[in-house]
N, CA, C and O atoms as a GROMACS GRO file, in nm:
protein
  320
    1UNK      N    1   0.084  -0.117   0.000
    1UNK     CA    2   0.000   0.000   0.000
    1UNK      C    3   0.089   0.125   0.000
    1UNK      O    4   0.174   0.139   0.088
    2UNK      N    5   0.069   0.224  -0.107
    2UNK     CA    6   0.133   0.325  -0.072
    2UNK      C    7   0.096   0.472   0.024
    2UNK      O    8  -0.001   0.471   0.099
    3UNK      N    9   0.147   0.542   0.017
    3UNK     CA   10   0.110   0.664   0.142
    3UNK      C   11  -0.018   0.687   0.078
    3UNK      O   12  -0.101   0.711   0.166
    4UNK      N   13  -0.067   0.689  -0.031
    4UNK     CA   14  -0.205   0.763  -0.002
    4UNK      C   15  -0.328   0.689  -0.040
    4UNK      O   16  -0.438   0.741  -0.057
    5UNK      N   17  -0.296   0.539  -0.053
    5UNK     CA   18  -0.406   0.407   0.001
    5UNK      C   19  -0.412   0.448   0.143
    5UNK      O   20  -0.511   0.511   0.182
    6UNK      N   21  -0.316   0.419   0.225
    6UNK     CA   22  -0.260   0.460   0.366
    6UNK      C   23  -0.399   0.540   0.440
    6UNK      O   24  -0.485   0.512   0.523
    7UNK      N   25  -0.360   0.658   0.351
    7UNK     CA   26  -0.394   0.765   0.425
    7UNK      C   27  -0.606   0.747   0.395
    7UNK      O   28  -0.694   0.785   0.473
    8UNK      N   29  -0.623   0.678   0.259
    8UNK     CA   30  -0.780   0.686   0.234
    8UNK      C   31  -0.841   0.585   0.304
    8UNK      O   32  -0.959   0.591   0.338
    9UNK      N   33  -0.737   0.453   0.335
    9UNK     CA   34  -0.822   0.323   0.420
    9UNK      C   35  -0.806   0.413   0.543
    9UNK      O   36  -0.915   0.462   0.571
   10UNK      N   37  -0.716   0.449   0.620
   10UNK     CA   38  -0.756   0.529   0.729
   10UNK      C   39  -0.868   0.625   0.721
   10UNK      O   40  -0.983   0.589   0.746
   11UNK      N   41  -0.843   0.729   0.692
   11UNK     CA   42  -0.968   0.795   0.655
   11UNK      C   43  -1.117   0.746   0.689
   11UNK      O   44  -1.196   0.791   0.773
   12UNK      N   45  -1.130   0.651   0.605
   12UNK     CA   46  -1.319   0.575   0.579
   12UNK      C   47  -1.298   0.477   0.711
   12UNK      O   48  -1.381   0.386   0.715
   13UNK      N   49  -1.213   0.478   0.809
   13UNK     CA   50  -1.225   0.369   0.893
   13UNK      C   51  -1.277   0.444   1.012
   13UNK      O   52  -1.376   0.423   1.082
   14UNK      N   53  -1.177   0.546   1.018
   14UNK     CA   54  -1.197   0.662   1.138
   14UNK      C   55  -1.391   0.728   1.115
   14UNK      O   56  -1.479   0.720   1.201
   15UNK      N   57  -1.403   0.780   0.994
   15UNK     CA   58  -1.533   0.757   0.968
   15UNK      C   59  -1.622   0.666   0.995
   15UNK      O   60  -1.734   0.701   1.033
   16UNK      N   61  -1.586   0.528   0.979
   16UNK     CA   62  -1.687   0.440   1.038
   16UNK      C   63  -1.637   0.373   1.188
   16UNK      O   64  -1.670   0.262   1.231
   17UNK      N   65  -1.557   0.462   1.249
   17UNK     CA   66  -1.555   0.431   1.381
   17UNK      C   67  -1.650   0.535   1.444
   17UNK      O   68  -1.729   0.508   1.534
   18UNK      N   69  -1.635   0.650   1.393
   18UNK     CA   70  -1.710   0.775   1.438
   18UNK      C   71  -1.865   0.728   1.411
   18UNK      O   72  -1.916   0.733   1.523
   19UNK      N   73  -1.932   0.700   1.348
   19UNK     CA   74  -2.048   0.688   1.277
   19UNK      C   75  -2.094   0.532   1.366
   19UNK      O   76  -2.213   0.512   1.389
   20UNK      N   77  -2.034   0.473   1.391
   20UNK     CA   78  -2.068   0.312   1.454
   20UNK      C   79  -2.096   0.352   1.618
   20UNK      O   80  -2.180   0.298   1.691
   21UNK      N   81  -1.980   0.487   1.662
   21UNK     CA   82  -2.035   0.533   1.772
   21UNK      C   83  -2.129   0.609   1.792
   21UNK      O   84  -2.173   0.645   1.900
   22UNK      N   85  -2.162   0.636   1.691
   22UNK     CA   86  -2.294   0.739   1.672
   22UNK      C   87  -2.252   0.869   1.734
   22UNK      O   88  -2.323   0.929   1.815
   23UNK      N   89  -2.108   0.921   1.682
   23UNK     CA   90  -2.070   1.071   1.709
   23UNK      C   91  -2.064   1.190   1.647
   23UNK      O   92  -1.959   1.160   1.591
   24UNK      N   93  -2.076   1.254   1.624
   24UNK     CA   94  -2.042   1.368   1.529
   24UNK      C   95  -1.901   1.413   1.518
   24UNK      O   96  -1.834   1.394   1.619
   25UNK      N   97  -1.851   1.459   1.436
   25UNK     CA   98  -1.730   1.514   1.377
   25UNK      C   99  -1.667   1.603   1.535
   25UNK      O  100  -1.562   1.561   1.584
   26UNK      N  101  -1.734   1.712   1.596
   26UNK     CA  102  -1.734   1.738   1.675
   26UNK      C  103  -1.734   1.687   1.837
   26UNK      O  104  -1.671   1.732   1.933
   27UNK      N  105  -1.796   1.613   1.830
   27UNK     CA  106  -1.756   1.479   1.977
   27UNK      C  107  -1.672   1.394   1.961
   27UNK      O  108  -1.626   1.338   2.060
   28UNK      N  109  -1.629   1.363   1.840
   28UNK     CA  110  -1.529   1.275   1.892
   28UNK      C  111  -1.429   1.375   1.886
   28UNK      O  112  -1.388   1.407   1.997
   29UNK      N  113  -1.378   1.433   1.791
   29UNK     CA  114  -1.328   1.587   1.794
   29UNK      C  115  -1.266   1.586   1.962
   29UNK      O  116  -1.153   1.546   1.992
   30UNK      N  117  -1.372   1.640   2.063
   30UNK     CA  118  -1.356   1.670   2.218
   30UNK      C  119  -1.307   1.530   2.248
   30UNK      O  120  -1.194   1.533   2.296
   31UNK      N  121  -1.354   1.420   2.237
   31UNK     CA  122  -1.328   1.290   2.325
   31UNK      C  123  -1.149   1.244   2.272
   31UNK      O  124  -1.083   1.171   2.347
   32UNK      N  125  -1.088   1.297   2.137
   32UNK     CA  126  -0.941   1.251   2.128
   32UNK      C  127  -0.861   1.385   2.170
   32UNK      O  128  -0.738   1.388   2.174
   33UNK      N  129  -0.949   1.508   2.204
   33UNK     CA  130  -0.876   1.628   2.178
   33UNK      C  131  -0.827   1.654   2.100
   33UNK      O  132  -0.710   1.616   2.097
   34UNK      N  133  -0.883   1.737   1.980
   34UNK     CA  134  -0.808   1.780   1.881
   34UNK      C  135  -0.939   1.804   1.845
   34UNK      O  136  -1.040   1.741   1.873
   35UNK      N  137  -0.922   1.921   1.768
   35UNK     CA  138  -1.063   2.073   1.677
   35UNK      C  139  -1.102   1.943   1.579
   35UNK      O  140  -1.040   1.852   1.525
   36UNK      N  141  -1.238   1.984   1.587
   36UNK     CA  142  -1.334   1.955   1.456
   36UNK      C  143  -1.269   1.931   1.306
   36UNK      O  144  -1.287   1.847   1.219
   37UNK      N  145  -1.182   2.050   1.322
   37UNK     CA  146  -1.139   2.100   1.163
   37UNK      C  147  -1.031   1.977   1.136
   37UNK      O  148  -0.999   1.947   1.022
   38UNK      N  149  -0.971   1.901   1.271
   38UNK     CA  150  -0.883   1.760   1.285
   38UNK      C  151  -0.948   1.684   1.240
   38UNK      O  152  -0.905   1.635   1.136
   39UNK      N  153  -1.048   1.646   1.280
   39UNK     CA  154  -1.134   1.515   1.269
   39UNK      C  155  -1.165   1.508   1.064
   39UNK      O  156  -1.143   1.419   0.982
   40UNK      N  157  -1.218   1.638   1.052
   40UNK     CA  158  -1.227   1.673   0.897
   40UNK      C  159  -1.105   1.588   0.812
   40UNK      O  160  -1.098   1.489   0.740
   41UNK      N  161  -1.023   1.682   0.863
   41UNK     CA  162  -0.867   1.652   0.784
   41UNK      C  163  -0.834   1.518   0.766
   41UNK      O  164  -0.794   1.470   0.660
   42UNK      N  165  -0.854   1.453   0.882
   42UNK     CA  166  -0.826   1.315   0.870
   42UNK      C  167  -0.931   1.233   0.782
   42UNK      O  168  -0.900   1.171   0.680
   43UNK      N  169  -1.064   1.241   0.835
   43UNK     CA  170  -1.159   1.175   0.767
   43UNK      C  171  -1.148   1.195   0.593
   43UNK      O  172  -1.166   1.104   0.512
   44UNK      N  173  -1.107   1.370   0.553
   44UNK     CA  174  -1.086   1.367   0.411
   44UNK      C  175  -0.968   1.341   0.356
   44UNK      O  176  -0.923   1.379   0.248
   45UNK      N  177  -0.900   1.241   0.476
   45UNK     CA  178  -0.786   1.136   0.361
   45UNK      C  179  -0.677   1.266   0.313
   45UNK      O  180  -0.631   1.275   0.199
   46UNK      N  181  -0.649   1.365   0.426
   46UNK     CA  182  -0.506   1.466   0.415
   46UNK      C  183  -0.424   1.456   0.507
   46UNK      O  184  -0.331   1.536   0.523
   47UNK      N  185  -0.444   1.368   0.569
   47UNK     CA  186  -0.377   1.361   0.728
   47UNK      C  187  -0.407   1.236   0.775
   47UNK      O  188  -0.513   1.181   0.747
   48UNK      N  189  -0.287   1.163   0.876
   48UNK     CA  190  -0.334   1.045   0.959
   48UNK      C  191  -0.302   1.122   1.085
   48UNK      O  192  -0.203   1.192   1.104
   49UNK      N  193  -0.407   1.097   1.174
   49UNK     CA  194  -0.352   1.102   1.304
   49UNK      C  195  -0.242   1.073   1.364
   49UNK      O  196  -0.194   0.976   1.304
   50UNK      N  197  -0.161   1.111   1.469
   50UNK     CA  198  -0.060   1.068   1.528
   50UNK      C  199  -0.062   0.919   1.581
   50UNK      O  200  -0.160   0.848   1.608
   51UNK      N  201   0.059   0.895   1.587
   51UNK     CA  202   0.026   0.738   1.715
   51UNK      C  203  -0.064   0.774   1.808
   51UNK      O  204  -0.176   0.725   1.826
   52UNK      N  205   0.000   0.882   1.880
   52UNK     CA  206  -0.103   0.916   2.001
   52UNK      C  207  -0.246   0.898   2.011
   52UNK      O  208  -0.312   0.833   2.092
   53UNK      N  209  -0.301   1.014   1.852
   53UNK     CA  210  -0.422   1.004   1.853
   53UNK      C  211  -0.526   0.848   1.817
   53UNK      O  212  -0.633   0.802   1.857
   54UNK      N  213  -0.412   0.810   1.712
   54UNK     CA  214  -0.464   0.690   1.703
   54UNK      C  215  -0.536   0.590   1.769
   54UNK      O  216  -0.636   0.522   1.747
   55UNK      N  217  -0.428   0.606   1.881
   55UNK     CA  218  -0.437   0.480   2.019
   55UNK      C  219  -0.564   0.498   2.056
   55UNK      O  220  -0.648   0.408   2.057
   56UNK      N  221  -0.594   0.664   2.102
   56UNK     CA  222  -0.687   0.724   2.147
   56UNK      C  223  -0.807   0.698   2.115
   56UNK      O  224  -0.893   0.654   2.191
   57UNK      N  225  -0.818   0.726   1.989
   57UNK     CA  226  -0.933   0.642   1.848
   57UNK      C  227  -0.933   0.513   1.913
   57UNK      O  228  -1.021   0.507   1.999
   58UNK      N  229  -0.856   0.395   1.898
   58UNK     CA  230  -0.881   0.256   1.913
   58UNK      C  231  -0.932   0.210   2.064
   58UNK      O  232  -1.022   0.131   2.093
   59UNK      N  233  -0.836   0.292   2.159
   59UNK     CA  234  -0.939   0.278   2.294
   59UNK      C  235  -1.076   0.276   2.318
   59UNK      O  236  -1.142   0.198   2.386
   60UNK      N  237  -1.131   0.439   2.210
   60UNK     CA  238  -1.254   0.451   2.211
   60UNK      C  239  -1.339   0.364   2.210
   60UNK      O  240  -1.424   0.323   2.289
   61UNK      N  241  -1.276   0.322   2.025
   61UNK     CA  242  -1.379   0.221   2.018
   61UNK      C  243  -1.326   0.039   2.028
   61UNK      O  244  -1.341  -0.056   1.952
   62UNK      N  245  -1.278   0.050   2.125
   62UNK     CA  246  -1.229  -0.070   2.165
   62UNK      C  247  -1.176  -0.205   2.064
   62UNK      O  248  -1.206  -0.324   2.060
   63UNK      N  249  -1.092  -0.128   1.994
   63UNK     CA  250  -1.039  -0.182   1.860
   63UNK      C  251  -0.881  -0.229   1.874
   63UNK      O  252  -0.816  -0.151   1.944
   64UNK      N  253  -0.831  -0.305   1.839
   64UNK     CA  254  -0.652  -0.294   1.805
   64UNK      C  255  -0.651  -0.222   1.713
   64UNK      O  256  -0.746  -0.203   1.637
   65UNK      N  257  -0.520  -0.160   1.704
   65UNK     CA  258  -0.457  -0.065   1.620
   65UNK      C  259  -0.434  -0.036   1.485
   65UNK      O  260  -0.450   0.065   1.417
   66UNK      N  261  -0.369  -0.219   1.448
   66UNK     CA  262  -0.350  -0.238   1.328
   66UNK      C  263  -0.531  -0.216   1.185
   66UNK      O  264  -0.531  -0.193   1.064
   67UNK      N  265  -0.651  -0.237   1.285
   67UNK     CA  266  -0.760  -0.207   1.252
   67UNK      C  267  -0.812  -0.072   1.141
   67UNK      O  268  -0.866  -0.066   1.031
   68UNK      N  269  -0.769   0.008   1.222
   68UNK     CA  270  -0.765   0.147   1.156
   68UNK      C  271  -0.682   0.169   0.975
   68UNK      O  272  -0.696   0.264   0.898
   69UNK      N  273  -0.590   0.025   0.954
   69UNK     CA  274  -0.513   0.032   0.872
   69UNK      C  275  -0.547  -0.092   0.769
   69UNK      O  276  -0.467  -0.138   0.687
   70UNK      N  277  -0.652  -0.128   0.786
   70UNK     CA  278  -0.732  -0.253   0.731
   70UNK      C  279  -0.830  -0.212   0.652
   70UNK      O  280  -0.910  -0.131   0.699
   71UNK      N  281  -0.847  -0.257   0.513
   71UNK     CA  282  -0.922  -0.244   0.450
   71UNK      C  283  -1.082  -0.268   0.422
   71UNK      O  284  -1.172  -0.204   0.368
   72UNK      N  285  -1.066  -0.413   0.499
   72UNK     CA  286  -1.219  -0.457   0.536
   72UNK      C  287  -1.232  -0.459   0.654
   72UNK      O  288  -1.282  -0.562   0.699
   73UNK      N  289  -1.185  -0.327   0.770
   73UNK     CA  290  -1.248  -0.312   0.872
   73UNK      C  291  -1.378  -0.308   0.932
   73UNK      O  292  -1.409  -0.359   1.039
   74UNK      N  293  -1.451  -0.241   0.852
   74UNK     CA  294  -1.590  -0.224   0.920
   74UNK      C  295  -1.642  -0.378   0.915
   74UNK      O  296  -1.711  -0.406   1.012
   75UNK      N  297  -1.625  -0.470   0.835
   75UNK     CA  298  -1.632  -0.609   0.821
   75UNK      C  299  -1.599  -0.670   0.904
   75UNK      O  300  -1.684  -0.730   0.969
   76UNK      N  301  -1.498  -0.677   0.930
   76UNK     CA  302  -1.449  -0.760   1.015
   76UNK      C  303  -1.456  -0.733   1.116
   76UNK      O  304  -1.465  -0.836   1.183
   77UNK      N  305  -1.460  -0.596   1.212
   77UNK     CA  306  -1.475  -0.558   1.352
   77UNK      C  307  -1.620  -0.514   1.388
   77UNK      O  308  -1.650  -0.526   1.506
   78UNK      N  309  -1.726  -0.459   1.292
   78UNK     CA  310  -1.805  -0.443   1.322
   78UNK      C  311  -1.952  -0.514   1.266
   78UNK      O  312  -2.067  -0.506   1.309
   79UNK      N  313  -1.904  -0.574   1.173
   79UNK     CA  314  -2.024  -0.713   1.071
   79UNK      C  315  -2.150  -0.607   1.051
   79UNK      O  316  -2.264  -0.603   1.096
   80UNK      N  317  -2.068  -0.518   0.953
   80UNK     CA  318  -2.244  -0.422   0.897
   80UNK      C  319  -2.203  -0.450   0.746
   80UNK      O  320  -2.276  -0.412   0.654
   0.00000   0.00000   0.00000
């Protein structure tokens, strides 16, 4: 996979982690710390979160890590 598969399977995952928690751009936003306009960036596949934030993300939603970087995530972790 190169950097910007990378960056779009992240993207749509963080999206359907947000959306599976039933959050808005803005709450989860507050719950990893980091602005709205973060959550954007990442979700539109210009940015990956840090490790940090990452972790943060996977705690949330009670995920391993490598998850976020998986293509048939929502499949496999969440069966929708």
């Amino acid at each position: 996979m190169n950097n910007e598969e990378i960056r779009k399977t992240v993207s749509v995952n963080i999206k359907a982690v947000r959306e599976h928690l039933g959050l808005t751009k803005r709450q989860l936003a507050d719950k990893v710390g980091v602005s709205y306009k973060q959550v954007n960036v990442w979700e539109s596949a210009k940015a990956i979160p840090s490790a940090e934030k990452l972790s943060e993300l996977c705690k949330l939603a009670n995920l391993p890590l490598f998850a976020l970087y998986m293509k048939n995530m929502v499949e496999e972790f969440y069966d929708e």
